[in-house]
N, C-alpha and C positions, 0 to 999 in steps of 0.2 A: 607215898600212899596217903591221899587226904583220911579227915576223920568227920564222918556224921556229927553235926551238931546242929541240935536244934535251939533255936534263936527266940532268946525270954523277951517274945512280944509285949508292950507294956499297954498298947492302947488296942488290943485287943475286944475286952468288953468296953467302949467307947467307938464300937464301927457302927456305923450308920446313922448315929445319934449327929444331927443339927448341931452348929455350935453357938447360931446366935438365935434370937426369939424373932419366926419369920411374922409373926402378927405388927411386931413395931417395922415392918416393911412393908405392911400392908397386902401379907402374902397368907396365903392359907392351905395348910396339910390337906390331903395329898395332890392336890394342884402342882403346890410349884418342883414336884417330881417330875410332873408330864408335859407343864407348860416351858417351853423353851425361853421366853423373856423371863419370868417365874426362875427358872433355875438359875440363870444369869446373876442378876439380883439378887438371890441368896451366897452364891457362893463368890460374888463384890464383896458381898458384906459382911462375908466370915471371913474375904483376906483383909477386908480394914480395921475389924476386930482385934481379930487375932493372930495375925500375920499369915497364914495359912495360905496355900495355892489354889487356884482357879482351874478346879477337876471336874469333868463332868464323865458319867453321871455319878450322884452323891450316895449311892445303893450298888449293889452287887450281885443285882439283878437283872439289871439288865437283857444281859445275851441270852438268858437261859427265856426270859418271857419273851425274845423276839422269835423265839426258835419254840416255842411251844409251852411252856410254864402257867401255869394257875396258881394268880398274883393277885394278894388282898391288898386293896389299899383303904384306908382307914388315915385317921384325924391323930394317930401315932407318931411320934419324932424319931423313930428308927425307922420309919420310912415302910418302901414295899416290901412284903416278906410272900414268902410259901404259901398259897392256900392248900395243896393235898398234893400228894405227888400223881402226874399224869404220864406215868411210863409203870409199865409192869416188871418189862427185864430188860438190861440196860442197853440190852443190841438191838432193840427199838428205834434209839437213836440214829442208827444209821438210816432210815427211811425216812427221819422228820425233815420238815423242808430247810431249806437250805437260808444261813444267815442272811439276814437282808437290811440293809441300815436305811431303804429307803421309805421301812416300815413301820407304821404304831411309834410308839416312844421313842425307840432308837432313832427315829429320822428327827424327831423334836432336842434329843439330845445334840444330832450333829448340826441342828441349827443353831444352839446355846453354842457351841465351840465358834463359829461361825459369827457369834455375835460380838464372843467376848474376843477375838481377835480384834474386829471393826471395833473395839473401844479400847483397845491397846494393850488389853494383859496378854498374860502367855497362857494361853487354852494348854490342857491337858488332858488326856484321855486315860480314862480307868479300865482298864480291861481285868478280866478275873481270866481262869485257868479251869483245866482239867475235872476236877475233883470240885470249884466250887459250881461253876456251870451244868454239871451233873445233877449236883444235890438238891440245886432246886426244881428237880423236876422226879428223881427217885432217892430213894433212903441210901445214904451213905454206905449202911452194912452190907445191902443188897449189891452194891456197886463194887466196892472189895471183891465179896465173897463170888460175884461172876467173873472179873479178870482174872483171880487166883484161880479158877477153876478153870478159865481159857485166857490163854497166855495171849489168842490169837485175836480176840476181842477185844483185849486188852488195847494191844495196835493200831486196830481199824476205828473202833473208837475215838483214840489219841489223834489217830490223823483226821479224822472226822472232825473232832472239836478245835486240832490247831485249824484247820482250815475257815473252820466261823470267824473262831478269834482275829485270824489276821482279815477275813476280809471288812471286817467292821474297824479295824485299828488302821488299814490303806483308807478307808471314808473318814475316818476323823484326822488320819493326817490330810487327805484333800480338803475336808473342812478347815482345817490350820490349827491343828494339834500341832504341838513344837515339841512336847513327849508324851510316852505313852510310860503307865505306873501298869506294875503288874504285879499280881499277887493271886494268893491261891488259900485260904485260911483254913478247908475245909480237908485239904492233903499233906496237912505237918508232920513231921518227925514224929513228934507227941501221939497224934490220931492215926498213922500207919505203921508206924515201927520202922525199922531200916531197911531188913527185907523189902517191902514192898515200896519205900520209897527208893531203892536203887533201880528198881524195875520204871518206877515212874518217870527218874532223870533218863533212863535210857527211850521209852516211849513218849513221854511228851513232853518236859520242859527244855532239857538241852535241845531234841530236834525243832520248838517253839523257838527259842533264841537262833536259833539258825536259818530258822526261817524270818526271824526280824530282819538280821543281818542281810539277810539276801532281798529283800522285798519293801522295806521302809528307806525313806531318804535318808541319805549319809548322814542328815545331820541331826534327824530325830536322833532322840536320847532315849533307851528303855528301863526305865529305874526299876528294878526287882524292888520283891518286899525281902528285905534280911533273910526269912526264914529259905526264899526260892536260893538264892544266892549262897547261903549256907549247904543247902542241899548241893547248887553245883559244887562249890569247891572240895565239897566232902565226898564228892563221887571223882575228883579230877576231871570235872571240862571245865574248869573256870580258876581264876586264882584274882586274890585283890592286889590293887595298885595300889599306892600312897604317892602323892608328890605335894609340893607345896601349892597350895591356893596360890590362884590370878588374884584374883579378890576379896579377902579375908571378912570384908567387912558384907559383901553380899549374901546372897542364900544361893546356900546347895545348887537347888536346881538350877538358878542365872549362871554357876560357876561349871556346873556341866555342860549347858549349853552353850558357854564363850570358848568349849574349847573341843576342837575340833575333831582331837582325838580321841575322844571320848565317844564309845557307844552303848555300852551298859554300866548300870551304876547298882548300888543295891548295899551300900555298910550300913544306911540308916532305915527307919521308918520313915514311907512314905509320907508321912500325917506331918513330919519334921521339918518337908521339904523347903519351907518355906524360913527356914530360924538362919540366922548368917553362918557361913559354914567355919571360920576358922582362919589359921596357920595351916591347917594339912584335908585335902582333898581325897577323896579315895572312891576308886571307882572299881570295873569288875574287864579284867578280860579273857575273853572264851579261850580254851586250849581247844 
């Protein structure tokens, strides 16, 4: 029987935040959020910095403003955030329209993947989850306290949101995403308790991963954020690999991606993906 544990994220307060000064690019807040060359160009320039990988989009908001969200954008280095929330009770959702990547931002983002392919890095796609797609459109407590109260919401919901999720994650892998990072920050161990987070792996994360598995190319990679991956293993669908690194001297993500058998990953922080991974490799696989 696994054990819950939740996973001491370190760069946490550090999401959304820039890491290099987009003005010495010649770029300017909130522009190069929206603009597709603009995004490209910044997140070049944060992996030549800093070694970091080439993710688009650089906020975690996305999916929630292509589906309906009221989204400030401002001359801020943490990017786009919440303007108010535009749902009153959370089974509203189920009648908002449907994910569309061929619209607003999202389509400028799958052209930034798109680009930085045709300039030879490895594009990667940021998708968020359940609880953070949520939040930015109603209050977190509200969202809770309706599932608790209908188990059956809870569900239609879940599959409601995985279904956004992957169809925008199938456009950026046609676009030439080589993987997809997924995380959830707004549904931790910490902010639901166990209770509710076994209810969550059984309604939306494990049936999420299973829907990767069945619907992305073999050889995308879908790197969890620790905390998702701690949740699976601690619910028993998931268990970690170890073996020796191909290539010691590479990054993570080149060393997931050279190997074949690899479909989900999830020991480290995303944000890390890019540091040389080592002697020992470790990846995640489903039960």
């Amino acid at each position: 029987m696994g054990k819950l544990i939740d996973y001491p994220c370190k760069n946490r307060e550090f999401s959304g935040l820039l890491l290099s000064d987009p003005t010495l690019l010649g770029l300017t807040v909130p522009d190069l959020y929206r603009n597709a060359e603009d995004m490209v160009k910044m997140v070049r320039a944060q992996k030549a910095e800093h070694g970091s990988i080439c993710r688009l989009p650089m906020d975690s908001i996305a999916l929630s403003e292509n589906l309906g969200a009221s989204i400030i954008y401002d001359t801020s280095t943490t990017g786009p955030r919440k303007k108010e929330d535009v749902l009153v009770s959370v089974k509203e959702v189920l009648d908002l329209p449907l994910a569309d990547p061929s619209r607003g931002r999202m389509a400028e983002i799958m052209r930034g993947i798109r680009f930085l392919k045709e300039q030879g890095e490895i594009p990667v796609f940021s998708a968020h989850g359940l609880f953070d797609t949520l939040n930015f459109m109603i209050d977190i407590q509200k969202i809770v306290m309706e599932f608790s109260m209908d188990p059956g919401l809870f569900q239609q919901v879940s599959d409601r949101i995985r279904s956004d999720i992957l169809t925008t994650c199938l456009a950026a892998e046609e676009a030439g995403a080589r993987a997809i990072t997924f995380e959830d920050g707004s549904g931790g161990l910490s902010l639901l308790g166990p209770k509710f987070v076994k209810r969550a792996v059984k309604n939306f994360h494990y049936p999420m991963m299973k829907d990767f598995a069945k619907w992305l190319h073999p050889d995308t990679v879908v790197i969890m954020c620790p905390k998702i991956s701690f949740m699976l293993t601690g619910c028993d669908k998931a268990e970690f690999v170890t073996k020796p690194a191909t290539a010691p001297d590479k990054s993570w993500l080149e060393n997931y991606l050279a190997d074949l058998n690899i479909r989900f990953a999830g020991s480290q922080c995303n944000k890390d993906l890019g540091e040389a991974v080592g002697d020992k490799l470790t990846y995640i696989r489903l039960l």
